[in-house]
N, C-alpha and C positions, 0 to 999 in steps of 0.2 A: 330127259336129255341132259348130260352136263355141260357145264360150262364151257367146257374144250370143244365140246360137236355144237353146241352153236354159235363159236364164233368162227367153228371151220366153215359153218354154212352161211355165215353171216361175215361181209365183208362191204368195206365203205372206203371208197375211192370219194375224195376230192380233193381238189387242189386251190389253196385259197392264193384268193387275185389282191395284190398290193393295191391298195390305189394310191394313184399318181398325187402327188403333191399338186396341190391348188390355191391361187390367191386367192383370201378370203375379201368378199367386197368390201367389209366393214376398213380390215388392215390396209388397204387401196386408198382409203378415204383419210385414212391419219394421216399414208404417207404426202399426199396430196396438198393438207392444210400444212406442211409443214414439218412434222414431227419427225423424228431418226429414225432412219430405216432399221429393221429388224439384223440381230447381229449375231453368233454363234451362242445357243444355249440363253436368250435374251431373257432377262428377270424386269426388273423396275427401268423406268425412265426418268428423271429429272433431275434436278441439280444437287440434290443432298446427296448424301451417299449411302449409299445401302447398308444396313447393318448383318453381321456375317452370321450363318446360320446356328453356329455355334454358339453365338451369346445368347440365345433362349432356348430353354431343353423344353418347357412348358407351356400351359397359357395361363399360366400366373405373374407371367414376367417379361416385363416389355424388352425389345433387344438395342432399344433406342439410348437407353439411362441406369437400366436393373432395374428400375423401378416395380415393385408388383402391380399386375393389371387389376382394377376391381371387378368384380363379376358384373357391375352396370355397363361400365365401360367395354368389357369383353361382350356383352350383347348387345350391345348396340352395334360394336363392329362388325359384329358375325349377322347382324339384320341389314348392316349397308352394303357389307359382299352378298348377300343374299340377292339384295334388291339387283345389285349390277350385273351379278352372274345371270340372272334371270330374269327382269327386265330390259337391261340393255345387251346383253349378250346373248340372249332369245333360248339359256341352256334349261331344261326341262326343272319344275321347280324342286320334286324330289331331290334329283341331283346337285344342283343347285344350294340344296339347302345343307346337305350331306358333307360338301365340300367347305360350306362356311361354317358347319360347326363342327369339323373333324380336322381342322389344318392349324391347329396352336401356333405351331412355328413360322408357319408363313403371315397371321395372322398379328402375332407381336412385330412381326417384320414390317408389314404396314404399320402398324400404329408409329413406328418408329418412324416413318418419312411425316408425318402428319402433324399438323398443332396441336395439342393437348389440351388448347383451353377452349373453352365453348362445349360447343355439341360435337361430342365425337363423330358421330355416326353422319352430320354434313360434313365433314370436316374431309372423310374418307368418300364421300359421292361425289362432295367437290374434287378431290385428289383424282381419283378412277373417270373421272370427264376428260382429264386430258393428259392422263398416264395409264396407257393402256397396262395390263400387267399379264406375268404367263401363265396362264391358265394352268398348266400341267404341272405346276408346280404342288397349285392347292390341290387339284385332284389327284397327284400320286400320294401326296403327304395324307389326303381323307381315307384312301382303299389299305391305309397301312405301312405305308414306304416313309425311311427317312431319311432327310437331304441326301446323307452320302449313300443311301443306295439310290435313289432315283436322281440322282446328278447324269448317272449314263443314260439314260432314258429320256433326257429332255431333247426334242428334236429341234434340228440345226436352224430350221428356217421358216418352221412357223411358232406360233403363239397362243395362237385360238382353238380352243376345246376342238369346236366346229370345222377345222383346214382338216382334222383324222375322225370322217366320220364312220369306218372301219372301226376304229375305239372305242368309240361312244354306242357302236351297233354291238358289238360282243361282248361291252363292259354289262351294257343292257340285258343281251340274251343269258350270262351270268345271274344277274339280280334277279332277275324272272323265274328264272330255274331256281332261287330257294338259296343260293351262295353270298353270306354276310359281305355286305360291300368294304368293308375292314379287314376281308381276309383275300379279297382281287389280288391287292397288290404283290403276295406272297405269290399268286398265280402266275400274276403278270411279269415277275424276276426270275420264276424260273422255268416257264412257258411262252416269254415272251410274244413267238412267232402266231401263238393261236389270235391275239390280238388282232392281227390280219386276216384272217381268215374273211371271205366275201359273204356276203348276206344269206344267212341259213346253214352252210356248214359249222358252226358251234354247236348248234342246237343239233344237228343230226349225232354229231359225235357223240353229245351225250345220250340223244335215244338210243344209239347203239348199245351203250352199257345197260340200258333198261330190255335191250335183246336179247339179255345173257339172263335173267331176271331176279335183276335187283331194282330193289323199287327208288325213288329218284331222291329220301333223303341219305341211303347210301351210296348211293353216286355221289353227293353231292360230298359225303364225307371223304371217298377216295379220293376224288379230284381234288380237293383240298390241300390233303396230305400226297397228294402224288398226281401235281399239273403236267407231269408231262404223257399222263395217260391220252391227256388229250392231242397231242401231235400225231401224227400221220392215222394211222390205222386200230382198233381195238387192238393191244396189246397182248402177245400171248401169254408171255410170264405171268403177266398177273392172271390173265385167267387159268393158266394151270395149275396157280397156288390155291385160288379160290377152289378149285375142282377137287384137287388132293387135300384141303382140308375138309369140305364136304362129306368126302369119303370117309373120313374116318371121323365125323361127327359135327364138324364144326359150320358152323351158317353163317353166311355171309353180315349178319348181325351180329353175331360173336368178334368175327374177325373186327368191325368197325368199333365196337366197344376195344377194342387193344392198341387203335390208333391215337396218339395223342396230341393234341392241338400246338399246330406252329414248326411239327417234326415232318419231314419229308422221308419214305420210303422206297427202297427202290425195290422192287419185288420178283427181279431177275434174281438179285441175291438171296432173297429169300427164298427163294425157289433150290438153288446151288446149296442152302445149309440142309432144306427137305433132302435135299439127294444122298447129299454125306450122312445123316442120320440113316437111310435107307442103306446105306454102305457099310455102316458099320455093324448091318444085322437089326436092326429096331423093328419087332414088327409092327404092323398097323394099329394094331388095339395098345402095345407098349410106348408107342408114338403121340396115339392121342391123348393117354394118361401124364408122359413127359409134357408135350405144350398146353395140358389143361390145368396143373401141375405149376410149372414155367413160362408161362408165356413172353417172358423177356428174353430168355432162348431164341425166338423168331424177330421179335420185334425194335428190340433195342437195337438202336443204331441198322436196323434191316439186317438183325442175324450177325455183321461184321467183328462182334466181339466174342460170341461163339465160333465163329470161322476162327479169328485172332488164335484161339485158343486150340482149339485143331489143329492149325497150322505149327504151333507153338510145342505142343505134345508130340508129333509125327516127326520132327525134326529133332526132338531128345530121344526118339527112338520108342517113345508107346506103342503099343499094337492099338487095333480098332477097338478091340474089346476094354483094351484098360481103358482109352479115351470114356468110352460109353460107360462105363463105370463112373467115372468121374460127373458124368451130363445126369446118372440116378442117384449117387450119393451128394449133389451139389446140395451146399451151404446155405443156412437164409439169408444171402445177400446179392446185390445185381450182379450181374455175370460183368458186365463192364468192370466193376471195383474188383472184382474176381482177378481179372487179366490183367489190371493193373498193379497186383499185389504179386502175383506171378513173374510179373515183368520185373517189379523192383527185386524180388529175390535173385535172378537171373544177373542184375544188374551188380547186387551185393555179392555174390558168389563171384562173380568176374574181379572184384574190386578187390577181396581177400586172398586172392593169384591160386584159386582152386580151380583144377584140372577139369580138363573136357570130361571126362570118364565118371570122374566121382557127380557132376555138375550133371552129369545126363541121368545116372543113379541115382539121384533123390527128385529126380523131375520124376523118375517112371514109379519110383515107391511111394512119393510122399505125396503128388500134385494135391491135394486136397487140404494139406495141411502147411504148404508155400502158398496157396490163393488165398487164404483165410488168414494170413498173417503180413499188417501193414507194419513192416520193418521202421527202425529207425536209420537215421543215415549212416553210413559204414563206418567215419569219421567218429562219428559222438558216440557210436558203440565199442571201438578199438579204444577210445579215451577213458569212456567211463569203465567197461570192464579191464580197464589196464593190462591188456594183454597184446599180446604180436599177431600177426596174420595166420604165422601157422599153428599157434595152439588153437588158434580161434575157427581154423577149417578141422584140429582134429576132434573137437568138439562136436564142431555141425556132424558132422562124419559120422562120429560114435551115435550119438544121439540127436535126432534132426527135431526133436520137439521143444528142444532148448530153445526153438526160435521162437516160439509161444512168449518168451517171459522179456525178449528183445521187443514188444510191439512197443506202436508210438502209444502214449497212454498211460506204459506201465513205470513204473519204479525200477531200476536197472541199478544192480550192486557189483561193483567190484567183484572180479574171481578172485578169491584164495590165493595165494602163494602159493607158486609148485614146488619153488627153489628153483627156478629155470635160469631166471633171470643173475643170479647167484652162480649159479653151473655154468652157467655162457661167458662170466667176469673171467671165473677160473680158467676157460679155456683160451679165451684170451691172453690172460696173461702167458698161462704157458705158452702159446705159441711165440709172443713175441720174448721173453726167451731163451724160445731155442733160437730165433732171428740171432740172440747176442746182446741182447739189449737188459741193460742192469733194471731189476727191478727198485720200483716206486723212482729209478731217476727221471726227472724232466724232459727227456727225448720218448720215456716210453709212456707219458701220463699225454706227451702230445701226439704220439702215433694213437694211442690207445683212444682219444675223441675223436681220430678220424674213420678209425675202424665202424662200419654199420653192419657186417657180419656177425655171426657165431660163431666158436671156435672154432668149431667142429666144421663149419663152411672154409672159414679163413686158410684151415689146414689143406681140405677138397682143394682150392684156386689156386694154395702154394702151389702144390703136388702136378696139379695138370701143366704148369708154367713148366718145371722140374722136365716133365715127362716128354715136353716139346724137344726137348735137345739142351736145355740151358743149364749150365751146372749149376749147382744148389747154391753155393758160397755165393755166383753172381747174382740170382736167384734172390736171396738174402740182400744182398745188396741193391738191389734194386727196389725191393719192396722197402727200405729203410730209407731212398731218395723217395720214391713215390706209393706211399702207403695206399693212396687212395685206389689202387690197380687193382685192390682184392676186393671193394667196396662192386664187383660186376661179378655175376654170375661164371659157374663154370662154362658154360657153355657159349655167352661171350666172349668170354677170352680165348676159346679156343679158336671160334670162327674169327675172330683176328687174327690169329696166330697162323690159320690156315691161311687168310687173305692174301696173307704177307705173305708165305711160303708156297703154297699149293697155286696161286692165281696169278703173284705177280714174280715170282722166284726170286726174292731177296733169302738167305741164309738164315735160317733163326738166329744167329749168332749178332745179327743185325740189332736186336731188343738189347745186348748186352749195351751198346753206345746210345740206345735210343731207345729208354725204359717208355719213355712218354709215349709212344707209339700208343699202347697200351690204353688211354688215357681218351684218345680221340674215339668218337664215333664210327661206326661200320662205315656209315653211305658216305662221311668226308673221308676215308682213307680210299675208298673206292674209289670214290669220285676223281682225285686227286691222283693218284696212279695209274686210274684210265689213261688220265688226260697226257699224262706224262709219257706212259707209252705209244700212246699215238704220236706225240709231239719228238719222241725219239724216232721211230718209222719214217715219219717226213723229215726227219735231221734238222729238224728247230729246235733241239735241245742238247745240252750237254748231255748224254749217255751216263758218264761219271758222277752224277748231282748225288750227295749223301741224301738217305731216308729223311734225315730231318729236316734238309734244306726243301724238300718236297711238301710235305706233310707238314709242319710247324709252319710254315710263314702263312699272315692272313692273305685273304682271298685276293685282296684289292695289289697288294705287290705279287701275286702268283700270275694274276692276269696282265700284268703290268711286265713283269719281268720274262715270262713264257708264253702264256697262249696268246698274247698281241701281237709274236712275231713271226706268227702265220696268218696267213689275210683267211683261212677256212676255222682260225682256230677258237672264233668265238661260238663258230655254229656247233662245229662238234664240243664245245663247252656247253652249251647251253640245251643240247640234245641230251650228254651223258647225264647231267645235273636232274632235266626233266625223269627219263627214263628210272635212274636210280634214286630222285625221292617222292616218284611217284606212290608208292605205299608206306611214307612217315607224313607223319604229320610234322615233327621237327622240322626246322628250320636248316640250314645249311649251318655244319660250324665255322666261323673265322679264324 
């Protein structure tokens, strides 16, 4: 029978019962003689002050002075908590003993309220007579927990082990069943609710898993690695992984050797990467040789960086088959470092302004050979091989194996001289020119360091300016007031040009008085002639305002001088503004 068919036939309803919070008699009797009532998340009681958890990582070191603890001193301690946990606090002595020599941190915490000279260990039974302390402190800090993850865990209003003896009943049915009490706490942070559970259902839960037949030290291993098998019902994910690895060879002993201690699994997902491999044609026996093979494949991180990587591929456009190529020729390294090597490629490909097209062509030719190479930063490789973005894509482009000799690691040389850089002066120069501009004079040595185009570009941006409507000679002239207009792409400037003309129907001829235009941001000229048109519809503006008086003044006299003198005109400011730099990351220009 597998897996699946008995826990179809195998089903366990219960419902565990909270118990009610109760005054312990012992806490009745402090507060009676005297003592301060119990108060949210309560630690220590007396006049010194507490020392914070943070000043002792160990139990070498007391949290009172820095001082180191001696190993005398630290046994005595941990035999006078002993004595109290379980003589006067009536807690069972294994446990008991567990907590006072597994809680370093809470343990330097005491010695730190204490006098240090004498005998330590009365020093701490005198102390604990009449400062009660919170129990749950030492006991989350014993099962594994430290302060700041069991800070949320400590209950509001009581103190005593004994006020949750639902705790103490399923910490128990735990130990009993075979599960290191060092590794509870891991349980207990992220299964919490089983802790409640009423007298017997823990232990049922886990016989259930022994229903399916697995014998009880790998139960004990699951549960471990994956506490929330035990909330509500036997789990079907996981039994249908266990059942489809079965199938094709693998025993529930196999599986438990590939779990690793202190990792959590989630086995739905693991279940979800089985399917996809079955998707993409894998068959059974090719299946079991890939995860016998790979077993990081399924396991690491529960399968999510072979998903990562699925997911990563289908969206540059691979078919199943190339993916699954890539799952039988995989690399000797973990598939995680795989998808993070892939990712930085993606990342440097973006950075070098290479194209969708070419960016999705070397993901479907090359993946094997982008996973296997940890790039350096895009910065330190455009420096050191002293080259531009786009010789450096037509490079990747011709030859994608170049990226081999860019890894972190290697020795990275300079490219060669193409003469590019040479050829790009010359173009420059000529362009400016034919602007009109006397060569090697002073006006074109300082146009020519504002220039960050190629000639060959600077010529493209005159041209499309030209081609707007704007005669050349002004043309000329304007880029000699404001050089830096060609320092934008063509296709910038155009969609400005459009703005202006096709959106908000100013003249192209408009640029001739107000080259600066040019100069500003898409979203502030939008933004800013939106607002102007609405503002002329309601008749709160002068209709006649020049482009520049619009556009050019900062923000703080535009709302001052126009949109304040409509009582609607900050809403629709602050609407148009929302809307249109809703996808920049920039800021607003001034």
């Amino acid at each position: 029978m597998s897996y699946l068919q008995k826990f179809k036939t195998f089903s366990l309803v219960a419902s565990p019962i909270i118990a009610d919070n109760k005054f312990n008699l012992v806490r009745v009797l402090y507060w009676r003689i005297g003592f301060s009532p119990v108060f949210s998340n309560p630690r220590f009681y007396g006049t010194k002050k507490a020392p914070q958890s943070g000043e002792c990582g160990n139990s070498t070191t007391g949290s009172g002075n820095g001082h180191r603890i001696s190993r005398a001193i630290r046994k005595e301690a941990q035999d006078a908590l002993l004595e109290y946990l379980h003589s006067t606090r009536g807690i069972q002595f294994m446990d008991a003993e567990n907590i006072s020599k597994n809680s370093p941190i809470f343990l330097a915490k005491l010695l730190g309220r204490v006098e240090n000279e004498g005998e330590i260990g009365r020093s701490i039974t005198r102390f604990l007579r009449y400062h009660p302390i919170n129990e749950f402190e030492p006991f989350f800090e014993s099962v594994g927990l430290q302060p700041a993850e069991y800070n949320e865990f400590l209950p509001r209003e009581v103190m005593f082990l004994s006020d949750n003896d639902l705790l103490l009943e399923n910490y128990h049915v735990l130990c009993n069943y075979g599960i290191e009490r060092n590794k509870i706490g891991k349980i207990y942070k992220e299964a919490t609710q089983i802790f409640r559970y009423d007298y017997g259902v823990l232990l049922s839960k886990l016989k259930a898993y022994e229903e399916l037949g697995l014998d009880q030290p790998t139960v004990v291993q699951f549960v471990v690695c994956s506490p929330y098998l035990l909330v509500g019902g036997v789990k079907n994910g996981f039994v249908k992984v266990l059942d489809k690895l079965k199938n094709i060879g693998f025993e529930p002993s196999w599986v438990e050797e590939q779990l690793l201690d202190g990792h959590s699994y989630n086995w739905k997902q693991i279940l979800g990467l089985l399917f996809w491999f079955k998707h993409m044609g894998c068959s059974d026996e090719k299946l079991a040789d890939l995860i016998r093979l790979r077993p990081d494949f399924l396991f690491e991180d529960s399968g999510s960086k072979s998903l990562s990587l699925i997911g990563l591929l289908l969206k540059m456009g691979s078919s199943m088959m190339q993916i699954y190529s890539v799952f039988l020729q995989f690399p000797q390294m973990r598939v995680g470092k795989f998808v993070s090597n892939i990712r930085q490629c993606l990342l440097f490909f973006n950075e070098i302004d290479m194209g969708v097209q070419q960016i999705g062509y070397l993901f479907r030719s090359h993946p094997l050979l982008l996973g296997s190479c940890t790039l350096k930063k895009t910065n330190s490789l455009l420096s050191i091989l002293n080259v531009g973005k786009k010789r450096l894509r037509q490079i990747i482009f011709q030859n994608p194996a170049k990226l081999k000799n860019w890894r972190l690691g290697t020795r990275v040389l300079p490219l060669p001289d193409n003469g590019e850089v040479e050829r790009s002066k010359q173009q420059k120069t000529q362009f400016l020119l034919k602007l009109g501009l006397e060569e090697n004079s002073s006006k074109m040595k300082e146009v020519f360091k504002v220039f960050r185009g190629k000639g060959e570009e600077l010529q493209e941006r005159f041209d499309c300016i030209v081609e707007a409507g704007i005669d050349e000679k002004d043309v000329r002239r304007i880029i000699k007031v404001s050089p830096q207009i060609l320092n934008q792409s063509k296709d910038i400037i155009e969609l400005k040009i459009d703005l202006l003309v096709n959106t908000f129907g100013y003249p192209v001829s408009a640029l001739v008085n107000f080259s600066s235009y040019l100069s500003y941001s898409a979203q502030r000229v939008t933004l800013r002639l939106s607002m102007y048109s609405w503002l002329k519809e309601q008749g709160a503006a002068d209709p006649t305002l020049a482009l520049r008086t619009v556009v050019a003044c900062s923000e703080n006299r535009f709302l001052k001088l126009y949109v304040h003198h409509h009582p609607e005109g900050m809403d629709v400011w602050e609407n148009l503004k929302r809307e249109i730099y809703s996808d920049s990351l920039a800021s607003p220009a001034q």
